[in-house]
C-alpha positions as CSV (number, residue, x, y, z in Angstrom):
1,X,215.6,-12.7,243.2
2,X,213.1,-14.8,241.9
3,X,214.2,-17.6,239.2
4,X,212.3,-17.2,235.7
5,X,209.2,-18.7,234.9
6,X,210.4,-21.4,232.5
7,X,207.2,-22.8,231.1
8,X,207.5,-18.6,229.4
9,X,210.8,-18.5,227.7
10,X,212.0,-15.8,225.8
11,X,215.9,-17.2,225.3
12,X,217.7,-20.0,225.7
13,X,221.4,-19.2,225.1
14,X,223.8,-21.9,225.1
15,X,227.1,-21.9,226.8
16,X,230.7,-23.7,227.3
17,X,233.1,-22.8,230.1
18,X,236.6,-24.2,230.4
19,X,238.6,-24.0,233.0
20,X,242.1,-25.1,234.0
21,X,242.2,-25.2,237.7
22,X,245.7,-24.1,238.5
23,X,245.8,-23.8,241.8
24,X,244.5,-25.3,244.7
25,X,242.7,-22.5,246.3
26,X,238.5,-23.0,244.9
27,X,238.0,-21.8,241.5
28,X,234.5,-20.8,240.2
29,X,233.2,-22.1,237.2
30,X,229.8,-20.9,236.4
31,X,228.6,-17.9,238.5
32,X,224.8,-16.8,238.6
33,X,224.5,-13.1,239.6
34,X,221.8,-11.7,241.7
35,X,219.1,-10.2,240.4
36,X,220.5,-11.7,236.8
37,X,216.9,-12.5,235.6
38,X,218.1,-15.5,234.8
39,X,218.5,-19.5,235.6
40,X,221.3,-21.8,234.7
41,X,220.8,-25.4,233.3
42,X,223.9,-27.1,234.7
43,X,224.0,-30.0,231.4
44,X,227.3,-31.5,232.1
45,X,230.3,-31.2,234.5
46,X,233.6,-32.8,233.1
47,X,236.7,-32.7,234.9
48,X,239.8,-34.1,233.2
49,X,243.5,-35.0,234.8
50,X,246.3,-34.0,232.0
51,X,248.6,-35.2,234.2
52,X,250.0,-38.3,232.5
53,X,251.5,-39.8,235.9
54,X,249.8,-38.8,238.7
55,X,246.2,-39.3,240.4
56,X,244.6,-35.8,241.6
57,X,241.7,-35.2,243.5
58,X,238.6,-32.7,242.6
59,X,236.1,-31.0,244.8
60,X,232.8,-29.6,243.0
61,X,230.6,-27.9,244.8
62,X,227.7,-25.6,244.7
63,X,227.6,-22.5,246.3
64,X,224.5,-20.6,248.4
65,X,225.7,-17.3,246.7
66,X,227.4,-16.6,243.7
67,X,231.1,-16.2,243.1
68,X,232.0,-18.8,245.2
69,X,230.0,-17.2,248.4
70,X,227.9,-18.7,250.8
71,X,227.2,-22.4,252.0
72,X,228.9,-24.9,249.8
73,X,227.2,-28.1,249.0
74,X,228.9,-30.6,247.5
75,X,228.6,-32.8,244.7
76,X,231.8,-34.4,244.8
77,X,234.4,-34.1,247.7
78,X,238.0,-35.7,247.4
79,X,237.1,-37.7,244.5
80,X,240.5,-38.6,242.8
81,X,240.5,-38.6,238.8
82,X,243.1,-41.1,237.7
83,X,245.8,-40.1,235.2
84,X,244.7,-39.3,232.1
85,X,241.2,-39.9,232.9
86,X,238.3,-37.8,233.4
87,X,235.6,-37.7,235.7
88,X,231.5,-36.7,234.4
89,X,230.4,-35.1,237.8
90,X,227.1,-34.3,236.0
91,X,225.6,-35.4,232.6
92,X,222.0,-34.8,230.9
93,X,220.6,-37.9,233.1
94,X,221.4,-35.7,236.5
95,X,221.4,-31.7,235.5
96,X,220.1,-29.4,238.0
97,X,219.4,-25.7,237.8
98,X,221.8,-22.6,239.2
99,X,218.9,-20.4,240.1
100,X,220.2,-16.4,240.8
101,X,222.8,-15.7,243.5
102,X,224.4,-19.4,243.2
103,X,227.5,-20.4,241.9
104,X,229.6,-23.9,241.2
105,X,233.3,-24.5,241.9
106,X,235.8,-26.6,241.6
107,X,238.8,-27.4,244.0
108,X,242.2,-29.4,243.1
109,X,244.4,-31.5,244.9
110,X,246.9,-30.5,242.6
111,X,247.9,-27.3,240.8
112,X,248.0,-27.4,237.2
113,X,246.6,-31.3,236.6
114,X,242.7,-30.2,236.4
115,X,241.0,-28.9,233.8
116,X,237.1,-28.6,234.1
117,X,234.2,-28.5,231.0
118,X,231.1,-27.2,232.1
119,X,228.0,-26.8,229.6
120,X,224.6,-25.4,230.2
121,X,222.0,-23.4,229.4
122,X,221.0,-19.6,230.0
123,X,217.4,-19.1,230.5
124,X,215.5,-16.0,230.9
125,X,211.7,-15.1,230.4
């Protein structure tokens, strides 16, 4: 489980997930496997309300293991994201790196009013 050397990189894929969050139990947005060879570059983190009336609150956190497992660390708790507004929980000025057996998720305050952009970077040596 060691992340890859990346001064010695072989590929650099790059990647979009979107996600509706439509419940309120945590969902996991990007997911580093063990043993995946690989590390993440975590670019940007959007989270958007659709709701046009109502206020709902978003959780991000990463995760000590991947799919969710593990410690979670946050890096936002119970932040509320007006109506139809979004919220950039992290943007090229503060990316960080998903190294093997780590994961991000998101938690809503309310079902169906989420949805979550996430775009990074696959690197492996």
């Amino acid at each position: 489980m060691a992340a890859p050397n990346i001064v010695n990189v072989a590929t650099i894929t790059a990647k979009t997930a979107t996600v509706a969050l439509s419940s309120t139990s945590q969902t996991t947005l990007v997911s580093n496997a063990a043993s995946s060879d690989k590390v993440f570059k975590i670019n940007m983190i959007q989270v958007a309300n659709v709701d046009g009336t109502n206020a709902c609150n978003v959780t991000v956190d990463v995760h000590s293991q991947d799919d969710g497992g593990g410690t979670a660390y946050s890096l936002v708790s119970t932040i509320s994201v007006p109506a139809d507004a979004s919220l950039v929980v992290v943007d090229k000025n503060t990316a960080l790196y998903l190294e093997e057996d780590k994961s991000i998720t998101a938690t809503a305050g309310t079902a169906n009013d989420l949805e979550v952009i996430v775009s990074y970077e696959e690197i492996s040596d």
